[in-house]
VOPAGU-2260 file (C-alpha; in pm, 1 decimal, decimal comma):
REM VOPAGU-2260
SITE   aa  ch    i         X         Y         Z
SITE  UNK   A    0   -9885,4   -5716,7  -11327,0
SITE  UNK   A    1   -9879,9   -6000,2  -11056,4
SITE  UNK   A    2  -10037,0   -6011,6  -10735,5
SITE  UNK   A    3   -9794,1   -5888,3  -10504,5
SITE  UNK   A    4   -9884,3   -6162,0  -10233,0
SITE  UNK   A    5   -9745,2   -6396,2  -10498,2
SITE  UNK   A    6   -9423,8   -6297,0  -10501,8
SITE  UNK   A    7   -9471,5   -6264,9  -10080,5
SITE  UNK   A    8   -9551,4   -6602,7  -10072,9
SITE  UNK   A    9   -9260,9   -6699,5  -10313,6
SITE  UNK   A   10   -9007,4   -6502,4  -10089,8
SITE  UNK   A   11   -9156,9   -6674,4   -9764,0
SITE  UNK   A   12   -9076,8   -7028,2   -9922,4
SITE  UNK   A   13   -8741,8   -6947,6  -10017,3
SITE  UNK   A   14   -8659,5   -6789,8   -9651,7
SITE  UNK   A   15   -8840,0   -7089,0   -9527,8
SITE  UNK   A   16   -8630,3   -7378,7   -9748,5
SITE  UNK   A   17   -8295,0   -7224,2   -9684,8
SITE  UNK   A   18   -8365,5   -7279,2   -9279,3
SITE  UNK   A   19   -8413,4   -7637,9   -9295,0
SITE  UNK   A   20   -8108,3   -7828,2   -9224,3
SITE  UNK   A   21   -8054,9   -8219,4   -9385,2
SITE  UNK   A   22   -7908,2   -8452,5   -9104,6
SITE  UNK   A   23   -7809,6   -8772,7   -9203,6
SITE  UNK   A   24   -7856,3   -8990,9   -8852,4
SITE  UNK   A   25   -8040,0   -9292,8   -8794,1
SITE  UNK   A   26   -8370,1   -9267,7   -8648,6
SITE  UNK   A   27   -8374,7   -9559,6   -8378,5
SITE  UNK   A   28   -8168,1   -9360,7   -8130,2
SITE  UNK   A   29   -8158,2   -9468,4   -7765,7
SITE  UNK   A   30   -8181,4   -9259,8   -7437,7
SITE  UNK   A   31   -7874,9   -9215,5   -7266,3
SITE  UNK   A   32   -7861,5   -9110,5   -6921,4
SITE  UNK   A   33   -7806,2   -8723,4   -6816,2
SITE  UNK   A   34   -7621,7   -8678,8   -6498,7
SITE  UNK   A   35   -7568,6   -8347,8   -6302,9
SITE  UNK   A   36   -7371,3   -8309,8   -5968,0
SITE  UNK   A   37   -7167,1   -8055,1   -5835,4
SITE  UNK   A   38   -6912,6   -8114,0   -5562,4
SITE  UNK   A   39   -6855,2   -7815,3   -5358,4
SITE  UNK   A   40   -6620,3   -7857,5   -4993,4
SITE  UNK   A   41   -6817,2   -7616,0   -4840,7
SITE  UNK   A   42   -7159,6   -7778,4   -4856,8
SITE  UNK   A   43   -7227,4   -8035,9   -4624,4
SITE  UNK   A   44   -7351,3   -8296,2   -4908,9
SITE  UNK   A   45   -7306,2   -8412,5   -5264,0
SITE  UNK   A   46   -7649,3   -8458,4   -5470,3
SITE  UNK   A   47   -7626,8   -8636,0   -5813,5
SITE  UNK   A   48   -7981,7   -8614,4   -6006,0
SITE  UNK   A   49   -8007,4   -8843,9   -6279,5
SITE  UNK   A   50   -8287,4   -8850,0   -6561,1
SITE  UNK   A   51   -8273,3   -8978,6   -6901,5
SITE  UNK   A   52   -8235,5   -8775,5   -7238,4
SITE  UNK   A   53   -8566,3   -8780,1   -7474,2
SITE  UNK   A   54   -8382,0   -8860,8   -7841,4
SITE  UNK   A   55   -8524,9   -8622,6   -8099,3
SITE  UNK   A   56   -8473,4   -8860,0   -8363,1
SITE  UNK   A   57   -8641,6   -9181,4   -8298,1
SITE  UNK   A   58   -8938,8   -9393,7   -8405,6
SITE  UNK   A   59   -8994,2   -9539,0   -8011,7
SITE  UNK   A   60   -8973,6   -9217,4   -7810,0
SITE  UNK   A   61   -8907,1   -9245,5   -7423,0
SITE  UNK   A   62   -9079,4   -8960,6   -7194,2
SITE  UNK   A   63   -8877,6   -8781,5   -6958,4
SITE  UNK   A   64   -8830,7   -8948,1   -6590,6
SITE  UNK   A   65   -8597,4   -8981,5   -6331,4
SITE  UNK   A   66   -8390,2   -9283,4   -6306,0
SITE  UNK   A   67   -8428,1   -9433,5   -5976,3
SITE  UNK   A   68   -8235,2   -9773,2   -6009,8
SITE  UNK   A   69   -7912,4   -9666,4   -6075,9
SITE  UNK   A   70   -7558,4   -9754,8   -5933,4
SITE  UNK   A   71   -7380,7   -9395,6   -5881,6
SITE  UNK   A   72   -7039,4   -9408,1   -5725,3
SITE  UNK   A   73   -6768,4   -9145,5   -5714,0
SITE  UNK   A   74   -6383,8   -9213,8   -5646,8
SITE  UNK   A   75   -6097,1   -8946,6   -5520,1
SITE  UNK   A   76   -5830,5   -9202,6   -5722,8
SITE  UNK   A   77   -6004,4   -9359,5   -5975,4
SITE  UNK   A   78   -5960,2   -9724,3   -5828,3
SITE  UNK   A   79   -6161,9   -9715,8   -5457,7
SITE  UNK   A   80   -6535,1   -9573,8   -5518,8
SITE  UNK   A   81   -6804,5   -9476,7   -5278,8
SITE  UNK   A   82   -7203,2   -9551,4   -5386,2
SITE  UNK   A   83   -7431,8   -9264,6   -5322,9
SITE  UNK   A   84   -7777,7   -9371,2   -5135,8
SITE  UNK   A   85   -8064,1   -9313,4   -5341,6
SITE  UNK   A   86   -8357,8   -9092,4   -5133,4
SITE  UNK   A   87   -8696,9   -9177,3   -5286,6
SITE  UNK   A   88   -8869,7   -8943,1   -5134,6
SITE  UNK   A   89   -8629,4   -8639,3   -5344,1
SITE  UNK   A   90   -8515,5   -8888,6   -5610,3
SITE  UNK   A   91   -8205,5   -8804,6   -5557,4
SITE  UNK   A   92   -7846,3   -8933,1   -5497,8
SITE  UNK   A   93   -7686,2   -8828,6   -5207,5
SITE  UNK   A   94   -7390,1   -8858,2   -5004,3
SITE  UNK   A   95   -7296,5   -8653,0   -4690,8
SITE  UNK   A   96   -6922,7   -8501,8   -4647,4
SITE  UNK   A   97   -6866,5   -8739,7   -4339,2
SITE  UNK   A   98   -6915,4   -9012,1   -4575,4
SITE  UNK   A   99   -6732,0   -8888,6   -4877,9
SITE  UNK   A  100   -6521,1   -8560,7   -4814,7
SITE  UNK   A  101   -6463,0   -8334,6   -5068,5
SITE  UNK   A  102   -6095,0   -8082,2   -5106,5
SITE  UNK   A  103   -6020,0   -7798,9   -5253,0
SITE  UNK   A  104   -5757,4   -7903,1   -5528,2
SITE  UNK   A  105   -5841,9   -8262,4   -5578,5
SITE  UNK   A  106   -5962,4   -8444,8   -5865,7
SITE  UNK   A  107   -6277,7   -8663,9   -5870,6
SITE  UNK   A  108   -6410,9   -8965,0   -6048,7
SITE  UNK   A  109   -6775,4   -8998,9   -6094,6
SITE  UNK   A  110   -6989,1   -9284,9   -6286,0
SITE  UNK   A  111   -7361,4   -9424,6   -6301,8
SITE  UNK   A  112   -7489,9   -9746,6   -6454,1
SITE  UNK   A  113   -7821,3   -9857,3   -6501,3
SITE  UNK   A  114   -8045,0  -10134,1   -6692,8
SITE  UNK   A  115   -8083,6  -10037,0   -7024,7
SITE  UNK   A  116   -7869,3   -9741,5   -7040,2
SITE  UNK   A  117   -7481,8   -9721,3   -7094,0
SITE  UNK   A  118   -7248,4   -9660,0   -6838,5
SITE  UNK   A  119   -7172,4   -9232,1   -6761,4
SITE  UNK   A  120   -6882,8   -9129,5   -6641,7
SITE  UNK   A  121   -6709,2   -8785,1   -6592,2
SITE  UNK   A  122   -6434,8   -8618,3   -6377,6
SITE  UNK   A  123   -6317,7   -8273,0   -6291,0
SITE  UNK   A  124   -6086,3   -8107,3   -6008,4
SITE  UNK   A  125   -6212,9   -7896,1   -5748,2
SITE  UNK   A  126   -6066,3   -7478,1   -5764,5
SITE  UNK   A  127   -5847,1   -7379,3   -5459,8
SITE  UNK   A  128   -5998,9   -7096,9   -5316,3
SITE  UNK   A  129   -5853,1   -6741,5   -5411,1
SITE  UNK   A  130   -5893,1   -6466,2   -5210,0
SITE  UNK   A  131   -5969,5   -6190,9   -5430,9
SITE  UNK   A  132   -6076,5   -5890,0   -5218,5
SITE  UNK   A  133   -6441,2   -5887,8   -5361,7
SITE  UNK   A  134   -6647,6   -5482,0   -5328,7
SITE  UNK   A  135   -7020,4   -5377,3   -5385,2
SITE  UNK   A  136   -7010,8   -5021,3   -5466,0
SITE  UNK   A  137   -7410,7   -4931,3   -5527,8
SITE  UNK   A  138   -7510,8   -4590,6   -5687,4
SITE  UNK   A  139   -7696,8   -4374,1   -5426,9
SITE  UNK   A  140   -8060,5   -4346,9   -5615,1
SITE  UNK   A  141   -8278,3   -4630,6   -5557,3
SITE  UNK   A  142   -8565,6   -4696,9   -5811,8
SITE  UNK   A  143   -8934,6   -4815,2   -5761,3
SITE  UNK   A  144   -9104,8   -5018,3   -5998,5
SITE  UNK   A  145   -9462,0   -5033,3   -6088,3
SITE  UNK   A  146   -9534,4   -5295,3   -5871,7
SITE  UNK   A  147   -9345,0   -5113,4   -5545,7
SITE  UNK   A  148   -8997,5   -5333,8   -5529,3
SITE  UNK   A  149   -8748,1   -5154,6   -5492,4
SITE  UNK   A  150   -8396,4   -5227,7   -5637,1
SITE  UNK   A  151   -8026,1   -5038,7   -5671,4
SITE  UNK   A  152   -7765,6   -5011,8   -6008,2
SITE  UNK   A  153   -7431,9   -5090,5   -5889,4
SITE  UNK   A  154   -7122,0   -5277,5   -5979,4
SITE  UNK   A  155   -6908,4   -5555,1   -5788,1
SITE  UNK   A  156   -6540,0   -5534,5   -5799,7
SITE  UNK   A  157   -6280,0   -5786,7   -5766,3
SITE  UNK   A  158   -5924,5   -5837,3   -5824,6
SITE  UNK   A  159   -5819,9   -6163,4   -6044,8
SITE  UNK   A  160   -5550,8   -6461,0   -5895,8
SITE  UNK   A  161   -5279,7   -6432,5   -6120,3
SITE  UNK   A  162   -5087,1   -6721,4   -6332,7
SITE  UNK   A  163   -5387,5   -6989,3   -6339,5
SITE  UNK   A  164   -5766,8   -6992,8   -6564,8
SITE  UNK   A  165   -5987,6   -6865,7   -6305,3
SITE  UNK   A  166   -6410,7   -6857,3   -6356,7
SITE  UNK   A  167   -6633,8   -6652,6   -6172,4
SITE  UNK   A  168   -7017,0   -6684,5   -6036,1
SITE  UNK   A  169   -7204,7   -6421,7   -5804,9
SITE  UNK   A  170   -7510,5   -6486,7   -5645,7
SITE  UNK   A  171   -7758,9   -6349,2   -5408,7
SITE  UNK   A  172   -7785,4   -6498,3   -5089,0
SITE  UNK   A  173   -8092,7   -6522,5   -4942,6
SITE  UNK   A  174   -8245,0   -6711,5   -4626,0
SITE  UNK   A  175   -8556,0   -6934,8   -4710,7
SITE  UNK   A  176   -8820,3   -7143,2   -4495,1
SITE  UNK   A  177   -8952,6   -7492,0   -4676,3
SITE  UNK   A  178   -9270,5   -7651,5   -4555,2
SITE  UNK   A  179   -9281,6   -8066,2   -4641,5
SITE  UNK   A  180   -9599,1   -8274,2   -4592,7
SITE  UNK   A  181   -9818,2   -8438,4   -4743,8
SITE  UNK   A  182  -10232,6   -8363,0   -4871,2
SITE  UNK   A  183  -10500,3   -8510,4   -4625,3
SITE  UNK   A  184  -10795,6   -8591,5   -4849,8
SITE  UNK   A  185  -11047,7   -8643,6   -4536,8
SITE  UNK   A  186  -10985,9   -8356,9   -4420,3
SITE  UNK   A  187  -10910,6   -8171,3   -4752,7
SITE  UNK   A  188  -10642,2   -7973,1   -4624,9
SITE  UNK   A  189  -10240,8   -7989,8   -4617,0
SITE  UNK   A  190  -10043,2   -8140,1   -4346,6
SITE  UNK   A  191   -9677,5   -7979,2   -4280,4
SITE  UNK   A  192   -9453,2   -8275,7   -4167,7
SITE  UNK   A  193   -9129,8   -8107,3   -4133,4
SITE  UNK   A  194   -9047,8   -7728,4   -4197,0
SITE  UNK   A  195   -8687,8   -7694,3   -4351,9
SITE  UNK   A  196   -8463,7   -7373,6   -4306,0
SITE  UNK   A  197   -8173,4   -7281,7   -4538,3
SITE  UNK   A  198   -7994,2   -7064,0   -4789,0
SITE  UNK   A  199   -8075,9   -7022,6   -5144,1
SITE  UNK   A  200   -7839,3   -6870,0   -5404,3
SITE  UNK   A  201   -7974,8   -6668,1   -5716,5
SITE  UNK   A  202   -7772,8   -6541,9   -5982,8
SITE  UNK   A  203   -7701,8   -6209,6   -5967,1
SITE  UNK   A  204   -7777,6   -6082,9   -6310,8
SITE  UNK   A  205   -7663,4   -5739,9   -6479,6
SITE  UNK   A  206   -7900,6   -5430,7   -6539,8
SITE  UNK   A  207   -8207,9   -5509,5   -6767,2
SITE  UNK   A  208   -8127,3   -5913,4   -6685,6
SITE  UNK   A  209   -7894,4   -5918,4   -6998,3
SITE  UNK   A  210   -7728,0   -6179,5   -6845,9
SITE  UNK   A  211   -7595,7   -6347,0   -6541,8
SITE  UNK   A  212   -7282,6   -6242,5   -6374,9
SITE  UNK   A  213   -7051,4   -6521,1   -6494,4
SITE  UNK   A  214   -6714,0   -6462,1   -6575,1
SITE  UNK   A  215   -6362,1   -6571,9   -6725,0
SITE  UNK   A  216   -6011,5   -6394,0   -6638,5
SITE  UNK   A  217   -5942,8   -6430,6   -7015,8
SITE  UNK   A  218   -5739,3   -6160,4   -7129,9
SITE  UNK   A  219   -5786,9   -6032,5   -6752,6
SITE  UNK   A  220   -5496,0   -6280,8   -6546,6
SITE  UNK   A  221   -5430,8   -6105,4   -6257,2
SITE  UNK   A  222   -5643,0   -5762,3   -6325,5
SITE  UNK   A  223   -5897,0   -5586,1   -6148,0
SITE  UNK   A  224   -6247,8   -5682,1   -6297,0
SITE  UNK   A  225   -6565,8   -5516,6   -6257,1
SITE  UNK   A  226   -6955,0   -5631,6   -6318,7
SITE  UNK   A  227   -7249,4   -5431,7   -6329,7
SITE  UNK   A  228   -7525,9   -5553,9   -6127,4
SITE  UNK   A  229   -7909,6   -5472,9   -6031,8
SITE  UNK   A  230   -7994,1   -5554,3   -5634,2
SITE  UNK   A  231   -8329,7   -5618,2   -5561,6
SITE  UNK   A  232   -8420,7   -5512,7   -5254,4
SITE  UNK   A  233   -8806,9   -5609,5   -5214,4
SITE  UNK   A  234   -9121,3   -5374,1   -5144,4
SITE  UNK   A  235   -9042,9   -5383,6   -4779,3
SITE  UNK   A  236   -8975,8   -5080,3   -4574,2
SITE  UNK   A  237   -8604,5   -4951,6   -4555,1
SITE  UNK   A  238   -8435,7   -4978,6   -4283,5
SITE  UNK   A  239   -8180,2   -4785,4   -4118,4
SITE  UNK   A  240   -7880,5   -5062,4   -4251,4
SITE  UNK   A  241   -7960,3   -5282,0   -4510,6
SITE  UNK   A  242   -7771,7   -5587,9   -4537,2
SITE  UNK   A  243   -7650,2   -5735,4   -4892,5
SITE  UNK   A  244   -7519,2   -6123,2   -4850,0
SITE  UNK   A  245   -7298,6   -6229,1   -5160,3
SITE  UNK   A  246   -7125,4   -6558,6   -5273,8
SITE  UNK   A  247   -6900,5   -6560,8   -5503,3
SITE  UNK   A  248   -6849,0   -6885,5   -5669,9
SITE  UNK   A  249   -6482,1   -6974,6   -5803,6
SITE  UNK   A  250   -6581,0   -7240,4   -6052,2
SITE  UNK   A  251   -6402,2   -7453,1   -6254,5
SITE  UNK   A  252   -6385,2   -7464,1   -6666,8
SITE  UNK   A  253   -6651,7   -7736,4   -6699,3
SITE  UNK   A  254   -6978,2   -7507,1   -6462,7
SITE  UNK   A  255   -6818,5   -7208,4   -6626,1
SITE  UNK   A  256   -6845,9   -7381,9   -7013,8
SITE  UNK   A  257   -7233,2   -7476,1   -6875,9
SITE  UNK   A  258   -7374,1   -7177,4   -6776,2
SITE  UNK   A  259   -7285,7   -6989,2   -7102,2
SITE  UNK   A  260   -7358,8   -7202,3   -7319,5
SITE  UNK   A  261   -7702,3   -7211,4   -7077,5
SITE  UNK   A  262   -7728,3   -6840,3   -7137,6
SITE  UNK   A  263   -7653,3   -6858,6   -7486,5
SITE  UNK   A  264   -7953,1   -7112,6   -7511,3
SITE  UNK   A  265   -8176,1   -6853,7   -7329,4
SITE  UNK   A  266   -8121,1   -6605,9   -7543,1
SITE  UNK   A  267   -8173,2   -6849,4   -7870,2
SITE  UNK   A  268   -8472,0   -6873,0   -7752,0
SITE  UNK   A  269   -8618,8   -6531,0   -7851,7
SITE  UNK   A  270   -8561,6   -6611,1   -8203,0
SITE  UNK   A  271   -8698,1   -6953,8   -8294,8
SITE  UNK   A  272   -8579,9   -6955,9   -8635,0
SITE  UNK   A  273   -8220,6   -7068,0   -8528,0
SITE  UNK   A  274   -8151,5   -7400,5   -8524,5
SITE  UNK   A  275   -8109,4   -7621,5   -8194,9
SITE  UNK   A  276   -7845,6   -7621,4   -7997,8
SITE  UNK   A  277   -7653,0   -7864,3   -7777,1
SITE  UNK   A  278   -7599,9   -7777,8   -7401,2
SITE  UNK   A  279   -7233,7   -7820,8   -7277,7
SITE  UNK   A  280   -7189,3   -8127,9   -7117,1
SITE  UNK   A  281   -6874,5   -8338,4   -7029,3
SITE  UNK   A  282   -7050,5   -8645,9   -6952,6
SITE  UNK   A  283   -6881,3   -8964,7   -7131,5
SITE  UNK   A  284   -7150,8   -9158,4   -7292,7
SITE  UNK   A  285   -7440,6   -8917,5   -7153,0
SITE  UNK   A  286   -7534,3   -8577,2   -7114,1
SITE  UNK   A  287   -7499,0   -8335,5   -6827,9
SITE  UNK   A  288   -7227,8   -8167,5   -6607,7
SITE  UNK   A  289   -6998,6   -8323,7   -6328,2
SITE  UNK   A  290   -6828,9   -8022,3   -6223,3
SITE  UNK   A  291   -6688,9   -7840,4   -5925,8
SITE  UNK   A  292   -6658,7   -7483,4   -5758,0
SITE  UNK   A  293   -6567,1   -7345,3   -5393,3
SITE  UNK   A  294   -6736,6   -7027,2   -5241,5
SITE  UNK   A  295   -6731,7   -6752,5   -4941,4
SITE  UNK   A  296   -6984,7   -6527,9   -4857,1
SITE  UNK   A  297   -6964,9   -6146,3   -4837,2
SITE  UNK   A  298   -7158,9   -5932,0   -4619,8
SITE  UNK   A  299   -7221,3   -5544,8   -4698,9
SITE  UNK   A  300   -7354,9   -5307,5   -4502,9
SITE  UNK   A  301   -7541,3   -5009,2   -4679,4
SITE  UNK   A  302   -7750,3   -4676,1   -4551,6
């Protein structure tokens, strides 16, 4: 009888063989820019970052970078367009509401050239804000983990706007302080320049982070619609109250399309056996997103 590692070894290559996959593509591809921007009315800017893609199939491969000497220009009609101004320092694109404002309900133009690259271009209409009577309803036991934060099960309610697509983020709102400055070699320290105060928004994922709480009214127009959610709270003491800030984001189909397929990448990732897959994107001639969403914040008060 046969080694049984031989026939092992024979299974392996056969497992192994039926997972490669033939693609018939020539291998001098070029980069192509990626472009991501959202356009929100309630922000007080519009930020377009702009890098190039790194071809997986190519004999001359180009390393990852931002492109800094771009034309980006966006356009409420189509025919009159306003360039962003580039800010070397971020390496961003930026322009601020007074120059460019943004609506609820309008649709936007946006495109990017640069030397070497082809031209990008994308649009997408901003959602009209729906009012849809968002609740937190959080279980009353509060677990500690084993390194002392402390965080709540609960569930956020909402009631869908009837007779239109509707797509659905919810974040965490939380305050934040940024230092900027710059590192003094004489005297081998850090100097702050500027300290920067703010919100951030975090996802607000279900239990056990099985995924972020992002949602379609598919099958759901005008129902009530529930998510389960984990709130962290921190290790710090409780207080009396304790405040939880929300946002809900009312997107529309193009950040809704990119953040599950995003998810859907995350979780390919814990099997590497699959083969690759392609981000959504609904850039013209590029990669990346151009899309749009509008958002309110709710406060809730809990003992």
């Amino acid at each position: 009888m046969k080694n049984p590692l031989f026939y092992l070894i024979l299974l392996l290559t056969l497992c192994l063989q039926s997972c490669i996959t033939y693609i018939d593509r020539e291998l001098d591809v070029k980069p192509k820019l990626v472009l991501f921007c959202y356009i929100v009315p309630q922000l007080d800017t519009t930020i377009v970052r702009l890098t190039n893609s790194v071809p997986l199939f190519t004999s001359n491969p180009k390393h990852w970078e931002y492109v800094t000497h771009a034309t980006v220009e966006i356009s409420d009609n189509n025919i009159d367009w306003v360039k962003f101004n580039f800010q070397p320092y971020h390496k961003y694109y930026l322009l601020t509401q007074t120059d460019f404002p943004i609506r609820e309900g309008k649709t936007y133009y946006i495109r990017a050239s640069a030397p070497e690259y082809e031209t990008v271009y994308a649009n997408c209409t901003v959602p009209v804000f729906r009012e849809t009577n968002v609740s937190v309803v959080l279980q009353q036991d509060t677990v500690t983990d084993k390194w002392g934060n402390r965080y709540s099960l609960g569930k956020i309610e909402w009631t869908d706007y009837a007779g239109e697509d509707n797509y659905y983020i919810f974040c965490d709102k939380t305050f934040y302080e940024r230092y900027e400055g710059e590192w003094d070699w004489e005297e081998h320290d850090w100097i702050i320049l500027d300290t920067i105060y703010g919100y951030g928004w975090h996802f607000l994922s279900e239990p056990n982070y099985r995924r972020w709480c992002v949602y379609s009214d598919k099958d759901k127009d005008g129902k009530k619609m529930t998510a389960p959610i984990e709130v962290h709270w921190g290790s710090s003491n409780w207080s009396e109250v304790t405040l939880l800030e929300i946002t809900q984001l009312q997107t529309d189909i193009h950040c809704y399309q990119f953040e599950i397929s995003f998810q859907n990448y995350e979780a390919d990732l814990q099997f590497f056996m699959l083969e690759p897959m392609q981000l959504y994107s609904n850039i013209k001639n590029g990669y990346g997103l151009f899309g749009a969403f509008v958002l309110r914040d709710y406060g809730f008060e809990f003992e």
